[in-house]
VONUMAR-535231 format. One record per residue (C-alpha): residue number from 1; x, y, z. Coordinates in nm, 2 decimals. Layout:
N
+-----+--------+--------+--------+
: num :     px :     py :     pz :
+-----+--------+--------+--------+
: NUM :      X :      Y :      Z :
...
+-----+--------+--------+--------+
# end
This chain:
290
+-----+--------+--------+--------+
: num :     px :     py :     pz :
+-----+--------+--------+--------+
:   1 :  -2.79 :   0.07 :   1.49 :
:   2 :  -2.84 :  -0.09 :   1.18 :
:   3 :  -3.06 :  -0.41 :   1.10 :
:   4 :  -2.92 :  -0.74 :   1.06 :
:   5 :  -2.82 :  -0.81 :   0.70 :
:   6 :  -2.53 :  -1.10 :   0.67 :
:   7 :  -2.70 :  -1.43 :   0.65 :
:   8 :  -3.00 :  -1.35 :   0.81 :
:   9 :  -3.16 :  -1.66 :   0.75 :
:  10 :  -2.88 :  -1.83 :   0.87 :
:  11 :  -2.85 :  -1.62 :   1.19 :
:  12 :  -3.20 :  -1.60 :   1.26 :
:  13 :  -3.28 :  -1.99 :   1.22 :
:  14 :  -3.00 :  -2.05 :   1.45 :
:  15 :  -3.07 :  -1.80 :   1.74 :
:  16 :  -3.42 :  -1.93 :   1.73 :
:  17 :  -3.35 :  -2.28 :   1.71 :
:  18 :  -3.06 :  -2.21 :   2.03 :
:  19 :  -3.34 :  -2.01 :   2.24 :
:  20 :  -3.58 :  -2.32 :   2.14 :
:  21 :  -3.36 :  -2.56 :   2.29 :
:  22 :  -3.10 :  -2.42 :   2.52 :
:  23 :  -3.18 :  -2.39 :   2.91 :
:  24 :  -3.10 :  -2.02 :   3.00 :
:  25 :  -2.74 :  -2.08 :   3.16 :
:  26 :  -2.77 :  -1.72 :   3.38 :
:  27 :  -2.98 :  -1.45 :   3.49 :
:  28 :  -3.01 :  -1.18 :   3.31 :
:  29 :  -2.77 :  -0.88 :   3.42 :
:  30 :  -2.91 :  -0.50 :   3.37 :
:  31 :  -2.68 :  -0.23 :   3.41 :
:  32 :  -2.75 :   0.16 :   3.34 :
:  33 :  -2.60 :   0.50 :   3.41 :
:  34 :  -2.82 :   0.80 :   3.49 :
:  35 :  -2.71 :   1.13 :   3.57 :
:  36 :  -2.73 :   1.54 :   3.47 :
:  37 :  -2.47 :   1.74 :   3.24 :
:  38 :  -2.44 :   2.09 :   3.16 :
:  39 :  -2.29 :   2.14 :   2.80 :
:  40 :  -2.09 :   2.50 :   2.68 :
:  41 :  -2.06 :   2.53 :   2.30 :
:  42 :  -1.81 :   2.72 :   2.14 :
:  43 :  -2.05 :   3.00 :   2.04 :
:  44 :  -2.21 :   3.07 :   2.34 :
:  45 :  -2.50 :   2.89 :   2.32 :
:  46 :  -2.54 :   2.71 :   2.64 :
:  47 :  -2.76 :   2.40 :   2.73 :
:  48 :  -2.88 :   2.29 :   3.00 :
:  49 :  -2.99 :   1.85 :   2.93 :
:  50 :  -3.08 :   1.66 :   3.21 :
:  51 :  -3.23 :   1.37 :   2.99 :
:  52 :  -2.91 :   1.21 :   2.79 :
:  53 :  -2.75 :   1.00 :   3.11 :
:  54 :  -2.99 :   0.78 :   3.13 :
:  55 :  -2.94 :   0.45 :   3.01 :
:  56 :  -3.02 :   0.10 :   3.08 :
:  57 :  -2.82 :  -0.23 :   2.95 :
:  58 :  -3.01 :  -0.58 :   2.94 :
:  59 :  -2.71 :  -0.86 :   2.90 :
:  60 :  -2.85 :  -1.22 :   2.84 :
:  61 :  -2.59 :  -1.48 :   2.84 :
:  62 :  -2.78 :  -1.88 :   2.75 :
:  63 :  -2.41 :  -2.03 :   2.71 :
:  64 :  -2.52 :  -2.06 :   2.30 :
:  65 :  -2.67 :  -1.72 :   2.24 :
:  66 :  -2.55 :  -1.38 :   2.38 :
:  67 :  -2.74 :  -1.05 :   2.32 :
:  68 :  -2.71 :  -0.71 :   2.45 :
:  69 :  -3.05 :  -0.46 :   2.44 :
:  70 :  -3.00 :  -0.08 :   2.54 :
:  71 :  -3.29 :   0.19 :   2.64 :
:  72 :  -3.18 :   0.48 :   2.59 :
:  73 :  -3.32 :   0.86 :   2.65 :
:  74 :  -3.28 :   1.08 :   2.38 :
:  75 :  -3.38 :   1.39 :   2.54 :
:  76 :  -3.76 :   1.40 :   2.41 :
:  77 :  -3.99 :   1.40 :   2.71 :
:  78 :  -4.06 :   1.05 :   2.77 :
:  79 :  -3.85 :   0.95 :   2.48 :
:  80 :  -3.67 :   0.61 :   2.44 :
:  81 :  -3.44 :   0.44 :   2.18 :
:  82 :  -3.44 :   0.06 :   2.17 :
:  83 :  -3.18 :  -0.08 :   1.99 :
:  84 :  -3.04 :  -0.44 :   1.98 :
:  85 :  -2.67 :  -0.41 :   2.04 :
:  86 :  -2.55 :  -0.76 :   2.01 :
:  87 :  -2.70 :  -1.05 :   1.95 :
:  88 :  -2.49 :  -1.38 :   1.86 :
:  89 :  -2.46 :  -1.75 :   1.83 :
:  90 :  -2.14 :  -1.88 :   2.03 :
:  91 :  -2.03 :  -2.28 :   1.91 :
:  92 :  -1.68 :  -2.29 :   2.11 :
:  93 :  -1.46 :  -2.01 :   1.96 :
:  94 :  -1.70 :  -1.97 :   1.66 :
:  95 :  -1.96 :  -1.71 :   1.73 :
:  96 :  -2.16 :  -1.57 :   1.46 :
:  97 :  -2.47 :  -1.32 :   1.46 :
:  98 :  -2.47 :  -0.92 :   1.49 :
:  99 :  -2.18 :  -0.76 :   1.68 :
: 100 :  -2.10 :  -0.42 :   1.82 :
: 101 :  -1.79 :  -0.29 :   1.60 :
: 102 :  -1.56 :  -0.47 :   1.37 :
: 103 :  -1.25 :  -0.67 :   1.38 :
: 104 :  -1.07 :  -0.47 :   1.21 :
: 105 :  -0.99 :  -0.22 :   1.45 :
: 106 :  -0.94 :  -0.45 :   1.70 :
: 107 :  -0.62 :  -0.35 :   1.74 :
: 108 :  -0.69 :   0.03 :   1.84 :
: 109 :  -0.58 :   0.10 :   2.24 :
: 110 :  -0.66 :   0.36 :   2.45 :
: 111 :  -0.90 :   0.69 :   2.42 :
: 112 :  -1.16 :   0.60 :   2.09 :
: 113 :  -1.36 :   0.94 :   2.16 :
: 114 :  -1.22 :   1.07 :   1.81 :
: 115 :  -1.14 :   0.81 :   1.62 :
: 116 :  -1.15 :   0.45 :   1.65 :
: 117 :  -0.92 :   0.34 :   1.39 :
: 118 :  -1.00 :   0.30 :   1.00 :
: 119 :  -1.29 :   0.06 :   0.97 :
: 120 :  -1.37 :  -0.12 :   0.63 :
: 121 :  -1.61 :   0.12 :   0.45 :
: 122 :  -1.77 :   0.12 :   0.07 :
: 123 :  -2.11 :   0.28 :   0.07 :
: 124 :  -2.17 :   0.18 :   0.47 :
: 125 :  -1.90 :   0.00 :   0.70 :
: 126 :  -1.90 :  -0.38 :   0.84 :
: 127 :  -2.00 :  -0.24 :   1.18 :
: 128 :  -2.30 :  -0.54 :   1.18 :
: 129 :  -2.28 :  -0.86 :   1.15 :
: 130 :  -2.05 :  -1.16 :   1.04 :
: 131 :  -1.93 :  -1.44 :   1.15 :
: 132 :  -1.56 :  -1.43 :   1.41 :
: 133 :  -1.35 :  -1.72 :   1.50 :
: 134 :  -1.11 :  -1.71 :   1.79 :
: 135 :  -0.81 :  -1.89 :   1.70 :
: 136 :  -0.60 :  -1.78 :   1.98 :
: 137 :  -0.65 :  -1.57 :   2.28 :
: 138 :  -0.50 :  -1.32 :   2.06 :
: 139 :  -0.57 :  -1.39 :   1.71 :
: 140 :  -0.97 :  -1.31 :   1.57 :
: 141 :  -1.05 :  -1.37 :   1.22 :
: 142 :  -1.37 :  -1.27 :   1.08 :
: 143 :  -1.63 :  -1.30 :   0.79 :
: 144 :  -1.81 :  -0.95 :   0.79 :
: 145 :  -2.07 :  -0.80 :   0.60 :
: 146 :  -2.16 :  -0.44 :   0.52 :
: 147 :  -2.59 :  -0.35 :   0.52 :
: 148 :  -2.72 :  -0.30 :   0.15 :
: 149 :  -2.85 :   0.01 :   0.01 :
: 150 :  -3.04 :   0.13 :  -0.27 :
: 151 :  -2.74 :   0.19 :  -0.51 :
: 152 :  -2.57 :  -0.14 :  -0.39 :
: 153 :  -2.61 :  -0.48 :  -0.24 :
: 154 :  -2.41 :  -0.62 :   0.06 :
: 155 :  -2.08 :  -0.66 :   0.01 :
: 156 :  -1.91 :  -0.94 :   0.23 :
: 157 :  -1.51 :  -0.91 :   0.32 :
: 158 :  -1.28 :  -1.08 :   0.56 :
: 159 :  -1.06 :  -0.90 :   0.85 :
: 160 :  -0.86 :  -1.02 :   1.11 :
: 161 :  -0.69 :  -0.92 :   1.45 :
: 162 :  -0.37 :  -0.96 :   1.66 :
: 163 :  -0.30 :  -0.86 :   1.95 :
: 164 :  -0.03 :  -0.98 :   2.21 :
: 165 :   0.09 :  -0.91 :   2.56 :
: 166 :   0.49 :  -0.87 :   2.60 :
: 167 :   0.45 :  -0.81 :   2.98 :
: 168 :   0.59 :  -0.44 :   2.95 :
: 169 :   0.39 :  -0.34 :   2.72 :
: 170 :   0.10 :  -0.48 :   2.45 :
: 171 :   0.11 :  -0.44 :   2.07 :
: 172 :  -0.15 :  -0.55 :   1.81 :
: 173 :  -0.22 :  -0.53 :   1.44 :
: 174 :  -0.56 :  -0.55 :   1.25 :
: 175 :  -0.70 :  -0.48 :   0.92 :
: 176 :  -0.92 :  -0.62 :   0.64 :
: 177 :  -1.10 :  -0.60 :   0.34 :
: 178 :  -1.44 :  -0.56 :   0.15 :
: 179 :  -1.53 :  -0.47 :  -0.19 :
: 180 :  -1.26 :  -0.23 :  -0.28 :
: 181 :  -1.19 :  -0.16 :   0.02 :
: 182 :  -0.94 :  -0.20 :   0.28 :
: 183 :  -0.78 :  -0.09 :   0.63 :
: 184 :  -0.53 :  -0.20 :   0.84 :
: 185 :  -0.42 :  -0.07 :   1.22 :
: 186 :  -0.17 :  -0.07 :   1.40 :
: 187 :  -0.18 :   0.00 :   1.79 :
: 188 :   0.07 :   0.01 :   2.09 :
: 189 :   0.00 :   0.03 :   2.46 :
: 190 :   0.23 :   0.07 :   2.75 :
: 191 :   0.17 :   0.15 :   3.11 :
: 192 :   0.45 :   0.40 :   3.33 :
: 193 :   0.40 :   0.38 :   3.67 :
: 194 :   0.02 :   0.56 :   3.69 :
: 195 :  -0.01 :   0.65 :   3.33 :
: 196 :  -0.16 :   0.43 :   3.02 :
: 197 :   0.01 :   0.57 :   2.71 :
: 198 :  -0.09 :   0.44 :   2.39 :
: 199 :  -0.05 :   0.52 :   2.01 :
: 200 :  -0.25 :   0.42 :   1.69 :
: 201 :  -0.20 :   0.44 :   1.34 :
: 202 :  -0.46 :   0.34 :   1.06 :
: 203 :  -0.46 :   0.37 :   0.66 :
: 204 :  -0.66 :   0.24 :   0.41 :
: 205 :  -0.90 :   0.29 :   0.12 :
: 206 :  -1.27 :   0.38 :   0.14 :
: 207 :  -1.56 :   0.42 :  -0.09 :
: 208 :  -1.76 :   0.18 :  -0.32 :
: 209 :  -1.41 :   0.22 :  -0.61 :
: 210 :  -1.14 :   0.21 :  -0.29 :
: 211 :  -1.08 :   0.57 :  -0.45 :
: 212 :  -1.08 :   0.75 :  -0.13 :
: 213 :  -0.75 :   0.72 :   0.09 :
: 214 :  -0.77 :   0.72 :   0.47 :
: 215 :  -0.52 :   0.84 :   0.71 :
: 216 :  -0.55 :   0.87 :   1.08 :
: 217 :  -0.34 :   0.88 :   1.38 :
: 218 :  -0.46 :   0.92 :   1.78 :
: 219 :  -0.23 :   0.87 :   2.08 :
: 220 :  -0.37 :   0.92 :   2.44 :
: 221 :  -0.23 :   0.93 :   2.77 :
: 222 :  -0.45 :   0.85 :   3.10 :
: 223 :  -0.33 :   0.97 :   3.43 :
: 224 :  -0.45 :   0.79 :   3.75 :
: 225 :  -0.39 :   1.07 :   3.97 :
: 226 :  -0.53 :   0.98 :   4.27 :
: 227 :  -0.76 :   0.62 :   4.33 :
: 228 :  -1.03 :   0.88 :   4.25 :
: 229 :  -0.93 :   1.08 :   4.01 :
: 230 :  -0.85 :   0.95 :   3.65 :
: 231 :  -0.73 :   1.25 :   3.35 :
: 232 :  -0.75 :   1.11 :   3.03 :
: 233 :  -0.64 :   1.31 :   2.71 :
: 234 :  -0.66 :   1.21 :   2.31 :
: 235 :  -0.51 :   1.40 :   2.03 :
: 236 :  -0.59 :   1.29 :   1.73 :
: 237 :  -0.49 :   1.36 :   1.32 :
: 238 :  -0.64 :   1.36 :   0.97 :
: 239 :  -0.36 :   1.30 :   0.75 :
: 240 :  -0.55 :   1.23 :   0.43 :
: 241 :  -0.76 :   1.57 :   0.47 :
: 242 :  -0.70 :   1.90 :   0.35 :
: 243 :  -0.48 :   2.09 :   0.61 :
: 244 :  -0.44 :   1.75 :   0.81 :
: 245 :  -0.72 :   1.86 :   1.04 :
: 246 :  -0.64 :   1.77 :   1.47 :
: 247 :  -0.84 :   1.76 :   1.79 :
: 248 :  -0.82 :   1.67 :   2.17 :
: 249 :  -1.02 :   1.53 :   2.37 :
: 250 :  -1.01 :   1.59 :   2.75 :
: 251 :  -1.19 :   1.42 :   3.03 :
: 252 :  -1.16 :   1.42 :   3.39 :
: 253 :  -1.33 :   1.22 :   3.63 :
: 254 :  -1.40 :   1.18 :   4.00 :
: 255 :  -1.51 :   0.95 :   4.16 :
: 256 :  -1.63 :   0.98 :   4.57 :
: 257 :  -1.89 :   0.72 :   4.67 :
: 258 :  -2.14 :   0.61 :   4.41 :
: 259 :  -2.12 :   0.95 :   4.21 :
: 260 :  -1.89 :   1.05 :   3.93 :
: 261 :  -1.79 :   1.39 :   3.87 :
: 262 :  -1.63 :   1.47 :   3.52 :
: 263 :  -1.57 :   1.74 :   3.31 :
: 264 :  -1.47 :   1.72 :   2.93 :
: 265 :  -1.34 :   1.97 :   2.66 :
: 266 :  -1.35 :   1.89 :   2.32 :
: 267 :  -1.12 :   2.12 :   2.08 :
: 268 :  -1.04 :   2.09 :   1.74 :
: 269 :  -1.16 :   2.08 :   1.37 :
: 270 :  -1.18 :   1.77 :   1.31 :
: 271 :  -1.50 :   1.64 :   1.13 :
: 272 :  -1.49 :   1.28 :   1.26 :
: 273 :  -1.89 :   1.19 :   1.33 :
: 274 :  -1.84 :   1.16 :   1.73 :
: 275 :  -2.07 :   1.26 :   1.98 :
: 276 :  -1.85 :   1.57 :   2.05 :
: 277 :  -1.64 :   1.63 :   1.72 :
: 278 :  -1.70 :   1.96 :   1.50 :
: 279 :  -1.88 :   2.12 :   1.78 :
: 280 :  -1.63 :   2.25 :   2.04 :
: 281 :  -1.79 :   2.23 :   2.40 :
: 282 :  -1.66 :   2.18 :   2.74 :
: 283 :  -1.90 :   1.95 :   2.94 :
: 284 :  -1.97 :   1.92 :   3.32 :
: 285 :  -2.16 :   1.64 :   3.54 :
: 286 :  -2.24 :   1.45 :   3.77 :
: 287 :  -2.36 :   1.02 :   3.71 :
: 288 :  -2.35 :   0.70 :   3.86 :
: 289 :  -2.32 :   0.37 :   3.71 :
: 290 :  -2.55 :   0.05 :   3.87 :
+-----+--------+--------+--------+
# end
């Protein structure tokens, strides 16, 4: 997670001038997973973890300011992440503060386990925090801001987001800029009988110059075969890389009482920085969600 840097002055004056003054609207709402997996790596080398399902979610909703805290275990004995997730002033459709993703791939549908779409990236992304202005149900525009770094300062840039409902079938686009950079997505969604089928496309430049061209694609397809069982799979593409590089990603899950079985395979050579990508593995457990 990375620290707040757009306007912090700004945003932190406000959130604590809200807090100040603002009767809590709700109570807060925890939520959580906790659960065991046993993970199979391409080489051999199997691993037994007991220790990475377990999570908790503290959601705090005043009516003015919204923020999201996770604990999380990372698989030390007794270890814990903290990290503030979300944390936002909302004015009527202005909200402004530290978000979870950006707004430029906002128009991405379906399976994100490989890629997510093409964010707006220099030296770091705008993954943090800005400023978002709902115009419509459907249209987002957004001021965002990427962290500074030794070698350069923050660099502020603009995207925006559409996304609209036909009945049959849902279509969006989304993109922005910062810096020398730029991206822009474009996603489409459409539901047959008990599958979801969608399809995403991004492009864009990268890097501090915009020298460094992007090319993605991921479509997935998730099967409600049962009211238990769900089968979800993502194949994904680097076009921009040498020898286009592709994965899939396949997860099935279970469902019977408050437990959820799954099992999922990750194949490919793709060097996207997920959880899963670059390291084949197939992965089995057992969780529950409260």
């Amino acid at each position: 997670m990375k620290a707040i840097k757009l306007a912090s002055v700004f945003a932190v004056t406000a959130v604590a001038a809200a807090v100040s003054t603002a009767t809590f609207a709700a109570d807060a709402i925890i939520t959580g997973e906790a659960g065991v997996e046993y993970v199979m790596t391409k080489d051999g080398t199997d691993e037994l973890d007991g220790t990475d399902l377990g999570e908790l979610e503290l959601h705090v909703d005043t009516g003015i300011v919204y923020a999201e805290l996770e604990f999380k275990t990372t698989g030390d004995d007794e270890g814990t992440d903290i990290n503030m997730e979300k944390l936002y002033v909302k004015q009527g459709a202005v909200s402004f503060g530290r978000f979870d993703g950006t707004v430029a791939t906002g128009s991405f549908m379906g399976m994100d386990e490989i890629y997510g779409g093409v964010d707006l990236v220099t030296s770091d992304d705008t993954d943090n925090t800005g400023i978002r202005y709902k115009v419509t149900p459907e249209l987002t525009l957004a001021v965002e801001s990427t962290p500074s770094t030794g070698a350069e300062d923050s660099d502020i840039g603009v995207a925006a987001s559409y996304v609209m409902d036909f009945g049959g079938f849902k279509a969006g686009i989304s993109g922005g800029a910062v810096g020398d950079a730029n991206a822009a997505n474009i996603g489409l969604q459409t539901v047959a009988g008990p599958a979801t089928l969608s399809l995403n496309y991004g492009t864009g430049s990268a890097g501090v110059n915009g020298d460094t061209d992007v090319s993605k694609m991921t479509a997935s397809v998730a099967l409600a075969a049962t009211d238990a069982l769900t089968l979800t799979l993502e194949y994904s593409q680097d076009m921009e890389t040498d020898g286009e590089p592709s994965a899939t990603y396949f997860i099935g899950e279970y469902v019977s009482g408050d437990l959820t079985y799954y099992v999922k395979n990750y194949a490919g050579d793709t060097t996207e920085a997920t959880i899963d990508a670059g390291a084949e593995r197939t992965i089995v457990g057992v969780k529950t969600f409260f």
